[in-house]
Biopython code that builds the backbone (N, CA, C, O; Angstrom):
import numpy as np
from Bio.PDB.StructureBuilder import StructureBuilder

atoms = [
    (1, "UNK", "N", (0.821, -1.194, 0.000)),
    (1, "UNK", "CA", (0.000, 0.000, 0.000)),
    (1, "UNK", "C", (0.869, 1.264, 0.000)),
    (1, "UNK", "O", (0.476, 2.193, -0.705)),
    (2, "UNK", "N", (1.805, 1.391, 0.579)),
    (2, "UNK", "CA", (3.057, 2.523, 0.726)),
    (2, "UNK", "C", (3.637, 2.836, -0.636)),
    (2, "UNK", "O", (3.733, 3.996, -1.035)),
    (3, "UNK", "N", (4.112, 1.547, -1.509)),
    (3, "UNK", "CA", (4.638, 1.994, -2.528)),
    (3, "UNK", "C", (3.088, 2.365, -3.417)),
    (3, "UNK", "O", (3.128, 3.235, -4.287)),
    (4, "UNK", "N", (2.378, 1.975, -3.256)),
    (4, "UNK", "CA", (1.118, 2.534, -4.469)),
    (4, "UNK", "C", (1.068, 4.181, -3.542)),
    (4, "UNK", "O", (1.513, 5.091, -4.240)),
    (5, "UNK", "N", (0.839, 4.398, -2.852)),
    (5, "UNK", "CA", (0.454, 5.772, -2.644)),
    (5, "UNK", "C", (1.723, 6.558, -2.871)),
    (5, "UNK", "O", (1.485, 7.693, -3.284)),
    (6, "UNK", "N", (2.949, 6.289, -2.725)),
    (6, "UNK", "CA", (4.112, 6.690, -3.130)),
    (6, "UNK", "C", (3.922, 6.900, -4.657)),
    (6, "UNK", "O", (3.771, 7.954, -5.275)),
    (7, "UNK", "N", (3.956, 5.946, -4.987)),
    (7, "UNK", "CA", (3.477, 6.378, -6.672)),
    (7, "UNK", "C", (2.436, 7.301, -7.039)),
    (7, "UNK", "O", (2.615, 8.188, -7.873)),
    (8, "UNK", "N", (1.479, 7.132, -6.503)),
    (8, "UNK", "CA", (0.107, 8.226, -6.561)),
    (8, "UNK", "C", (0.432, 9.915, -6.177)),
    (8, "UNK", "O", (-0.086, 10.993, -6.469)),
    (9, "UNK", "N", (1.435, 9.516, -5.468)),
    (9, "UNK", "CA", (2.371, 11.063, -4.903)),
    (9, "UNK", "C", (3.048, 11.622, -6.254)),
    (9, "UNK", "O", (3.077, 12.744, -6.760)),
    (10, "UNK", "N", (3.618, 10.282, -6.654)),
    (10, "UNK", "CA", (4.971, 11.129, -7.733)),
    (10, "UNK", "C", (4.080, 11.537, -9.290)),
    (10, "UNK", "O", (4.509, 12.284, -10.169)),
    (11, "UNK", "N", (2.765, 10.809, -9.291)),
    (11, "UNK", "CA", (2.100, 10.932, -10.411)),
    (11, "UNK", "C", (1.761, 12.621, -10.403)),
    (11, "UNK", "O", (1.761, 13.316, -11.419)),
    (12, "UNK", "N", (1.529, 13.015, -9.283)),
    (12, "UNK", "CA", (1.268, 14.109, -9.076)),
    (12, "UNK", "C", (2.313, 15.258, -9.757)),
    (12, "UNK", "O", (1.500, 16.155, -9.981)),
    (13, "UNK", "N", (3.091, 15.566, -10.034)),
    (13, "UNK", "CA", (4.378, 15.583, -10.617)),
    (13, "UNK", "C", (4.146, 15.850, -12.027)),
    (13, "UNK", "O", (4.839, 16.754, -12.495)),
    (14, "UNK", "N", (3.327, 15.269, -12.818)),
    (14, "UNK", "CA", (2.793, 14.924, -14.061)),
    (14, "UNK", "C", (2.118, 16.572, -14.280)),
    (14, "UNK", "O", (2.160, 17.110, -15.386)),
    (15, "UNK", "N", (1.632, 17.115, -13.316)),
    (15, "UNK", "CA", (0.832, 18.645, -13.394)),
    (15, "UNK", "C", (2.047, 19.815, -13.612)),
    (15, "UNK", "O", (1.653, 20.964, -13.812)),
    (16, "UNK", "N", (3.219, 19.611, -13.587)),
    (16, "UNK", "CA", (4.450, 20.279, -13.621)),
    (16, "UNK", "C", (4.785, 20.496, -14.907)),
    (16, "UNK", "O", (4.906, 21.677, -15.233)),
    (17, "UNK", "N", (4.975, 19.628, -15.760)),
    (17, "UNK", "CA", (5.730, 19.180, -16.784)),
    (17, "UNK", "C", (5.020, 19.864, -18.245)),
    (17, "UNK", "O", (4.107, 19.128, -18.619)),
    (18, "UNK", "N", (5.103, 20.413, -18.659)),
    (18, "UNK", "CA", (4.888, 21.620, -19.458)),
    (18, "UNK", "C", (5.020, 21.077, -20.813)),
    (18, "UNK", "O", (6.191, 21.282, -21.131)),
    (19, "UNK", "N", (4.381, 20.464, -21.809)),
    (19, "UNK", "CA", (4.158, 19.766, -23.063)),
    (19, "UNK", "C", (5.122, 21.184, -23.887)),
    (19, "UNK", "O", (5.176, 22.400, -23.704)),
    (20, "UNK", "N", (5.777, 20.208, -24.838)),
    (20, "UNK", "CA", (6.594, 21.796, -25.948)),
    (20, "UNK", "C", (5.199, 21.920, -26.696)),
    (20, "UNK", "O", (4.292, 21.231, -26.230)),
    (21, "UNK", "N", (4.903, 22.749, -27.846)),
    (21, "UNK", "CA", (4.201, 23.017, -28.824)),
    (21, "UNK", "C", (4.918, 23.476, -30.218)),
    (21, "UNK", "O", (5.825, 24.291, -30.383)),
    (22, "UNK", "N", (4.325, 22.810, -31.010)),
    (22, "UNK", "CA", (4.890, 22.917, -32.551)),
    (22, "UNK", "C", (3.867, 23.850, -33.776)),
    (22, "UNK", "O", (3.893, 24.607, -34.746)),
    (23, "UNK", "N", (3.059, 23.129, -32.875)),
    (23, "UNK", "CA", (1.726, 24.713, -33.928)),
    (23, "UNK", "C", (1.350, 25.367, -33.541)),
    (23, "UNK", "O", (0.996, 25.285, -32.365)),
    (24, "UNK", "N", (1.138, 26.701, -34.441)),
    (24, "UNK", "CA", (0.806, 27.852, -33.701)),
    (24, "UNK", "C", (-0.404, 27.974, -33.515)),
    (24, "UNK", "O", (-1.265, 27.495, -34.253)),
    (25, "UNK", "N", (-0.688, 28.899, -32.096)),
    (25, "UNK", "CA", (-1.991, 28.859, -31.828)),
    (25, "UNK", "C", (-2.581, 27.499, -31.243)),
    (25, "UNK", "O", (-3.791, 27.275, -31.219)),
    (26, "UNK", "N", (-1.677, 26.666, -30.804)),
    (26, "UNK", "CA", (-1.730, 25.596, -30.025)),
    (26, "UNK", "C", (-2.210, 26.136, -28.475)),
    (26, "UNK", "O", (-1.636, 27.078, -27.929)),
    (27, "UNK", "N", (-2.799, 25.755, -28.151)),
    (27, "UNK", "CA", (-2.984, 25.408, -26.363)),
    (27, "UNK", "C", (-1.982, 25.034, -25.569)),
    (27, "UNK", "O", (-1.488, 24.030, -26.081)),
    (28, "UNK", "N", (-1.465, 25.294, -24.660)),
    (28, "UNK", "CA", (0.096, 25.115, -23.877)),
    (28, "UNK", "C", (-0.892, 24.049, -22.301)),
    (28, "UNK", "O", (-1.833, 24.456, -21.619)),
    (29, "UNK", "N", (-0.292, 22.921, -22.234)),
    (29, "UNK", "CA", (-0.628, 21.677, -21.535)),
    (29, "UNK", "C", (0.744, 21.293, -21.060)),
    (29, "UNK", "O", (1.846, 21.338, -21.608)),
    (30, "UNK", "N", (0.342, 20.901, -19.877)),
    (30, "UNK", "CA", (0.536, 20.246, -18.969)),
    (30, "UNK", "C", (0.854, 18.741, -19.243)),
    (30, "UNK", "O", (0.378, 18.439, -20.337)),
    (31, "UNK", "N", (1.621, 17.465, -18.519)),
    (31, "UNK", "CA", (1.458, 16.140, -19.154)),
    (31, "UNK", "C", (0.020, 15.866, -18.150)),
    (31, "UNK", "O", (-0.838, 15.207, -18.737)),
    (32, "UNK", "N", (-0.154, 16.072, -17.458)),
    (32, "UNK", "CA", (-1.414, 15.718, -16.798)),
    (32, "UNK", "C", (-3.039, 15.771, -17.890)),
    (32, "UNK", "O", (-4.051, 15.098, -18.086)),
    (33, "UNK", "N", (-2.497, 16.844, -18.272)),
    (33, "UNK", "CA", (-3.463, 17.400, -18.846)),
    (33, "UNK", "C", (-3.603, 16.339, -20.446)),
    (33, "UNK", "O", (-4.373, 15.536, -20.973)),
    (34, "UNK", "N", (-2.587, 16.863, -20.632)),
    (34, "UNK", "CA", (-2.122, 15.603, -21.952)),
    (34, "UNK", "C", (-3.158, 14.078, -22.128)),
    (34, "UNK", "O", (-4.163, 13.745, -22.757)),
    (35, "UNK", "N", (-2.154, 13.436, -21.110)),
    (35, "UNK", "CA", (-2.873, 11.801, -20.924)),
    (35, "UNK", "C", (-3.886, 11.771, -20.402)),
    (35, "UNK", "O", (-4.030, 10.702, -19.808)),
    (36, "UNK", "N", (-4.951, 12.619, -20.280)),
    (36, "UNK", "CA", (-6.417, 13.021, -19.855)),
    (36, "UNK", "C", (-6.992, 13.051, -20.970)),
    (36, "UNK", "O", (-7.789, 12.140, -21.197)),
    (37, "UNK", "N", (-6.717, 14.366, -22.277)),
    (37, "UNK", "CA", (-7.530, 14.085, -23.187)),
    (37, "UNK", "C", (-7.191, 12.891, -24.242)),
    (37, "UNK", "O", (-8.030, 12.702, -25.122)),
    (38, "UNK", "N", (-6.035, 12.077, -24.223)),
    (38, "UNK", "CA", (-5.309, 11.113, -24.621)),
    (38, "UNK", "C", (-6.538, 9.785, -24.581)),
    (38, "UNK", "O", (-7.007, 9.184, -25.548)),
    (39, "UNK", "N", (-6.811, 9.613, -23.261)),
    (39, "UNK", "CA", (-7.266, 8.663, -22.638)),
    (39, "UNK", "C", (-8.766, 9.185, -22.942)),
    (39, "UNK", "O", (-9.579, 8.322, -23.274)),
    (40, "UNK", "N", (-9.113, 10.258, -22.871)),
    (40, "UNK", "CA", (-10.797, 10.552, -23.496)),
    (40, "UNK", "C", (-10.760, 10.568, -24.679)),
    (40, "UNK", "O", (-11.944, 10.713, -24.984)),
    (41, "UNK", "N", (-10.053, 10.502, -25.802)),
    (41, "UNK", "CA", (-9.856, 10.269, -27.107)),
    (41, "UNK", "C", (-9.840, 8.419, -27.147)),
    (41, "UNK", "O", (-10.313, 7.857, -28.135)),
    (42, "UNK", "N", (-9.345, 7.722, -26.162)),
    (42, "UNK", "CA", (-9.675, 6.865, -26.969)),
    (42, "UNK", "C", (-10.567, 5.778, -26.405)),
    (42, "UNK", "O", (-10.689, 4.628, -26.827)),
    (43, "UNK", "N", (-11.128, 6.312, -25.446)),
    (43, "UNK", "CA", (-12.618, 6.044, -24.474)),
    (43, "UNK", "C", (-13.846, 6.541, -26.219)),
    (43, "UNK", "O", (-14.655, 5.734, -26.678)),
    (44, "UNK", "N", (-13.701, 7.453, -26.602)),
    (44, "UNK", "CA", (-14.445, 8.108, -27.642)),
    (44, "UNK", "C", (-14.337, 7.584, -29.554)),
    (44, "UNK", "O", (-15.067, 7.743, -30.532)),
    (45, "UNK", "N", (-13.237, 7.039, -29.340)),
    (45, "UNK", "CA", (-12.903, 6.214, -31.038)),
    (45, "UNK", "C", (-12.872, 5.274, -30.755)),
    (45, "UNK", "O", (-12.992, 4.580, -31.765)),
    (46, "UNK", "N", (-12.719, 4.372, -29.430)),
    (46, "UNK", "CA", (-12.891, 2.798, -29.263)),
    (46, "UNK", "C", (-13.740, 2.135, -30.235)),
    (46, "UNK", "O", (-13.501, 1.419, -31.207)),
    (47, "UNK", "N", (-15.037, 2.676, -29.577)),
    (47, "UNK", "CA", (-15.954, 1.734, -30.338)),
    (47, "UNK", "C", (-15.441, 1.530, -32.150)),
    (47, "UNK", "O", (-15.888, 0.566, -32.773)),
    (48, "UNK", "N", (-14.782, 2.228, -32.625)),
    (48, "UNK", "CA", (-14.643, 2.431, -34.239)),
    (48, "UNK", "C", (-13.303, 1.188, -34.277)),
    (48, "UNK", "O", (-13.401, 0.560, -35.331)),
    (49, "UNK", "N", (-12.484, 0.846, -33.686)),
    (49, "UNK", "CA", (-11.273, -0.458, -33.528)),
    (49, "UNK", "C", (-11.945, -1.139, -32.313)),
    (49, "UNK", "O", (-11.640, -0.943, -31.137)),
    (50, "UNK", "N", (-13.238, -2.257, -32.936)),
    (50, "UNK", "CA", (-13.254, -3.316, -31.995)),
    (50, "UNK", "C", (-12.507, -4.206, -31.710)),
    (50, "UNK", "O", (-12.890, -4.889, -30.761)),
    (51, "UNK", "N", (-11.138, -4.612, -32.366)),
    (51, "UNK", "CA", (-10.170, -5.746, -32.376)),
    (51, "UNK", "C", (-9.537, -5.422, -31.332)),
    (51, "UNK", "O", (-9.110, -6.307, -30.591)),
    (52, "UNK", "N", (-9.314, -3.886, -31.008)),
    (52, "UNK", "CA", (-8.484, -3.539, -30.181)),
    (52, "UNK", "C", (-8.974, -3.570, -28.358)),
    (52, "UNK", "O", (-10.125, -3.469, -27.931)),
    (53, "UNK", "N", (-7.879, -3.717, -27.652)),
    (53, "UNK", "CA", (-8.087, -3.820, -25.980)),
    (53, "UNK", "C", (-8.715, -2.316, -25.788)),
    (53, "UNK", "O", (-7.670, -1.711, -26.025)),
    (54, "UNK", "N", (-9.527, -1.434, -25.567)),
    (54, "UNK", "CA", (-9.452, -0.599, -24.695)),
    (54, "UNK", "C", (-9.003, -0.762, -23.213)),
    (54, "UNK", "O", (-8.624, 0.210, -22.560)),
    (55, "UNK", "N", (-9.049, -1.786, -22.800)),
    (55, "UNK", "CA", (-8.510, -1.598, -21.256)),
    (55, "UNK", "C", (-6.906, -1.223, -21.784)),
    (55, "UNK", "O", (-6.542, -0.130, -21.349)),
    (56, "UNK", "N", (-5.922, -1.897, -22.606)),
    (56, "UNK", "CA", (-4.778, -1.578, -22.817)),
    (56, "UNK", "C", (-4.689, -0.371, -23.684)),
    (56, "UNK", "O", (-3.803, 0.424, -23.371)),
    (57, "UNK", "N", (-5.268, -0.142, -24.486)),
    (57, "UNK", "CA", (-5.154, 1.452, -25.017)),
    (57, "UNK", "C", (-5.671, 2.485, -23.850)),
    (57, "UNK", "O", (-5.231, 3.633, -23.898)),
    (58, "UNK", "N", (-6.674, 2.092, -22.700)),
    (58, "UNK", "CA", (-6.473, 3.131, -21.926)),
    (58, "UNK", "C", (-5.534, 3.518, -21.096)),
    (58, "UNK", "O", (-5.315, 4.698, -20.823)),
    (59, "UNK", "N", (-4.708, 2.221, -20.486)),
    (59, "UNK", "CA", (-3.141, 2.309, -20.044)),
    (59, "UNK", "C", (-2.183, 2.705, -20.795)),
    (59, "UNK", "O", (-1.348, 3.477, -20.323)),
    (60, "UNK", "N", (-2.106, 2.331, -21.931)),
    (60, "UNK", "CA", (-0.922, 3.203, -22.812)),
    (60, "UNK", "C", (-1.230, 4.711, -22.622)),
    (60, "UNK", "O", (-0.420, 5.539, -22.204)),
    (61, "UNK", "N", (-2.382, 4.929, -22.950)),
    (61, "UNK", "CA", (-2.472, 6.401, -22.879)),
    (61, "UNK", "C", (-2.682, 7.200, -21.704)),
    (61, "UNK", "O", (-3.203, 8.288, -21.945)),
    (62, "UNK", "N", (-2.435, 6.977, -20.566)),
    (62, "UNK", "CA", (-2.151, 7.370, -18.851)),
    (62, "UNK", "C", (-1.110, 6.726, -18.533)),
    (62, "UNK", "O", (-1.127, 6.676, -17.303)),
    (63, "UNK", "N", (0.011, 6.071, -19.011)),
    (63, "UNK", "CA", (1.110, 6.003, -18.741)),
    (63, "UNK", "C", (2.307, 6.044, -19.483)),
    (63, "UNK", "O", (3.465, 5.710, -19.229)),
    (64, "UNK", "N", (1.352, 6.878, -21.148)),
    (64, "UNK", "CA", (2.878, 6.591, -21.761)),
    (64, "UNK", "C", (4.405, 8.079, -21.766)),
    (64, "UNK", "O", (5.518, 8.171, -22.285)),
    (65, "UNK", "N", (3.515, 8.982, -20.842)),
    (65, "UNK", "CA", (4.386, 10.078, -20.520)),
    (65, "UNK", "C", (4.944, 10.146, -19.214)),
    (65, "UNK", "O", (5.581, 11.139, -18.861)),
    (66, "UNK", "N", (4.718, 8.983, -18.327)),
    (66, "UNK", "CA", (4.921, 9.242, -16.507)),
    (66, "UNK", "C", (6.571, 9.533, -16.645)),
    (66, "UNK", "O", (7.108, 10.491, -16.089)),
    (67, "UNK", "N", (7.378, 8.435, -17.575)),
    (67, "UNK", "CA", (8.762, 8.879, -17.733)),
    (67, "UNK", "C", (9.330, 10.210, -18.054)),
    (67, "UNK", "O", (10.535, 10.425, -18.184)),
    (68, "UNK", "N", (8.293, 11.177, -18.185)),
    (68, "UNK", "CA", (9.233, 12.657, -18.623)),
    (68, "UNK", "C", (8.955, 13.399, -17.296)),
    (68, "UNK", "O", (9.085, 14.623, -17.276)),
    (69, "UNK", "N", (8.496, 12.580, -15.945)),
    (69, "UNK", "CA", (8.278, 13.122, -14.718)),
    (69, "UNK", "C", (10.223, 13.352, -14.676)),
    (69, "UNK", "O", (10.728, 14.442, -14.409)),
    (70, "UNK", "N", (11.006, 12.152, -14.980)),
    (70, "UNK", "CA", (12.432, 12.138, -14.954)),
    (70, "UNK", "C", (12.789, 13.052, -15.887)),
    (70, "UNK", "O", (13.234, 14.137, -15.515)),
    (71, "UNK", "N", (12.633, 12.720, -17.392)),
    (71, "UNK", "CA", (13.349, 13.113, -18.339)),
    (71, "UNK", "C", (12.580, 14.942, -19.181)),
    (71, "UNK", "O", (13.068, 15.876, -19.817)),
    (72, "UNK", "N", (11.469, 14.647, -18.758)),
    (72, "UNK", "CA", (10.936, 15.808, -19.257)),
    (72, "UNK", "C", (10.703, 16.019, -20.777)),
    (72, "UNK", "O", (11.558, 15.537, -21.520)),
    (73, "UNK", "N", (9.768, 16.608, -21.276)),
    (73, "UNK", "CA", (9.506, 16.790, -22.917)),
    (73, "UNK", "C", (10.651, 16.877, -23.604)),
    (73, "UNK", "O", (11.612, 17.632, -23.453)),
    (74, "UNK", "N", (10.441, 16.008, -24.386)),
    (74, "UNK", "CA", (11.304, 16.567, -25.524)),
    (74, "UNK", "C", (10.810, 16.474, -26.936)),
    (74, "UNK", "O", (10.826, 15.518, -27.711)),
    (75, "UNK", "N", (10.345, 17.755, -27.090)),
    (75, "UNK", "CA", (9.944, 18.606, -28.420)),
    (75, "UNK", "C", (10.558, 17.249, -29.895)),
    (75, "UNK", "O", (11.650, 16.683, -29.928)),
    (76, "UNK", "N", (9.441, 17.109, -30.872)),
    (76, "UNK", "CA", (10.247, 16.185, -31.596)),
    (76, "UNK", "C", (10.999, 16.708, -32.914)),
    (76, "UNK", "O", (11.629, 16.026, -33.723)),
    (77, "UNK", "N", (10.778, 18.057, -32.925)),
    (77, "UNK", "CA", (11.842, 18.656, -33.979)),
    (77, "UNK", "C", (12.974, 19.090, -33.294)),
    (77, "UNK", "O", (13.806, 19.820, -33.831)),
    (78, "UNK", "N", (13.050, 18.768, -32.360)),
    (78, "UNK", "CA", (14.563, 19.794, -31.438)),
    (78, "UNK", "C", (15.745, 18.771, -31.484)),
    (78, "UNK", "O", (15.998, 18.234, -30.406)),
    (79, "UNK", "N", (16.603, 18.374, -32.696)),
    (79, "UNK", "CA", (17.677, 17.810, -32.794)),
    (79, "UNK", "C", (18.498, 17.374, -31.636)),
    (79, "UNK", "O", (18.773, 16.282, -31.138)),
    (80, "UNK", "N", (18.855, 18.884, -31.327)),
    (80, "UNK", "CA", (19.412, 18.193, -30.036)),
    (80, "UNK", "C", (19.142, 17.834, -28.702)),
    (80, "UNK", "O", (20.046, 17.368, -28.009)),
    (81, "UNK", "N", (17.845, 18.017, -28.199)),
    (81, "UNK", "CA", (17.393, 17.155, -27.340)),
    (81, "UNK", "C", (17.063, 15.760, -27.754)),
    (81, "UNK", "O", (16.713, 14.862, -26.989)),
    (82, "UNK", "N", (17.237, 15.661, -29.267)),
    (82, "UNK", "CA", (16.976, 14.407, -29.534)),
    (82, "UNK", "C", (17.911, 13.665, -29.053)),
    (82, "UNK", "O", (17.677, 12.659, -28.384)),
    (83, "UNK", "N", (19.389, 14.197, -29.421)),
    (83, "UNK", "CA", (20.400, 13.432, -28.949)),
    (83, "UNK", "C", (20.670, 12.769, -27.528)),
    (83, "UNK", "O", (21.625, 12.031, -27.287)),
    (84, "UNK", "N", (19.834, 13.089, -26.763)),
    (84, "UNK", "CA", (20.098, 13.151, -25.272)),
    (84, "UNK", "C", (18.856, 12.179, -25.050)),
    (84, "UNK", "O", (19.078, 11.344, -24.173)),
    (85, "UNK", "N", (17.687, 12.100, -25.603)),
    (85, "UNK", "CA", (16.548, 12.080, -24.724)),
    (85, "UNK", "C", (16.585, 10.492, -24.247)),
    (85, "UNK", "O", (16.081, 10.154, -23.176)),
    (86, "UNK", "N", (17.453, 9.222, -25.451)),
    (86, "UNK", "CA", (17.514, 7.933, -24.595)),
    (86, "UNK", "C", (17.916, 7.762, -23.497)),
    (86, "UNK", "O", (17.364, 7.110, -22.611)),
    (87, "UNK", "N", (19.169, 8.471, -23.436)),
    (87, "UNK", "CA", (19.947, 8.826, -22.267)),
    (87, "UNK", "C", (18.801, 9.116, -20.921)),
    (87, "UNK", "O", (18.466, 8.264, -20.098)),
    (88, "UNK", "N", (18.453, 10.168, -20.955)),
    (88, "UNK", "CA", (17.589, 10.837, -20.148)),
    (88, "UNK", "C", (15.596, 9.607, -19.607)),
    (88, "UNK", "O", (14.775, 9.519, -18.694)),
    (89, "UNK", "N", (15.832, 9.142, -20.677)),
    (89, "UNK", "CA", (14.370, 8.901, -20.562)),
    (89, "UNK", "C", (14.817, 7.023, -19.896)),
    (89, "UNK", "O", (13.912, 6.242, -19.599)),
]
sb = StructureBuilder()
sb.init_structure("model")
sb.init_model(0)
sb.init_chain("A")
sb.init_seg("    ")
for serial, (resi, resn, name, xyz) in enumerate(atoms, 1):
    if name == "N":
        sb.init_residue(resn, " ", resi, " ")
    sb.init_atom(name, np.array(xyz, "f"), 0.0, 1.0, " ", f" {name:<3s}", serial, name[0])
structure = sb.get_structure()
């Protein structure tokens, strides 16, 4: 129970982390914010890929950013954070 609420602590963390933006006139998010509408996007197109798990597409999409709690965004045109980000992530 300690390590789950420990985790539930660090998820918290996720409200910090500041998404880059590539288009203009984009909305500036949060990763919290992110894997929220992530995960209501695919609560909402499920039904259209019945082959597919929603229970596992709803976990991919609420956990596939918890790692940039460590490593943090990295923008996917920014070369050189590219270079770094295995490292980091």
């Amino acid at each position: 129970m300690q390590n789950s609420l420990l985790f539930i602590e660090l998820l918290d963390q996720m409200k910090y982390i500041h998404r880059s933006v590539i288009l203009q006139n984009s909305n500036h998010e949060n990763n919290a914010e992110h894997s929220y509408h992530l995960a209501m996007m695919v609560l909402i197109l499920a039904p259209k890929f019945p082959k597919l798990s929603l229970e596992k597409c709803l976990i991919f999409a609420l956990v596939h950013d918890i790692v940039e709690i460590y490593a943090w965004d990295t923008i996917a045109l920014d070369i050189e954070a590219e270079k770094t980000k295995h490292e980091r992530e």
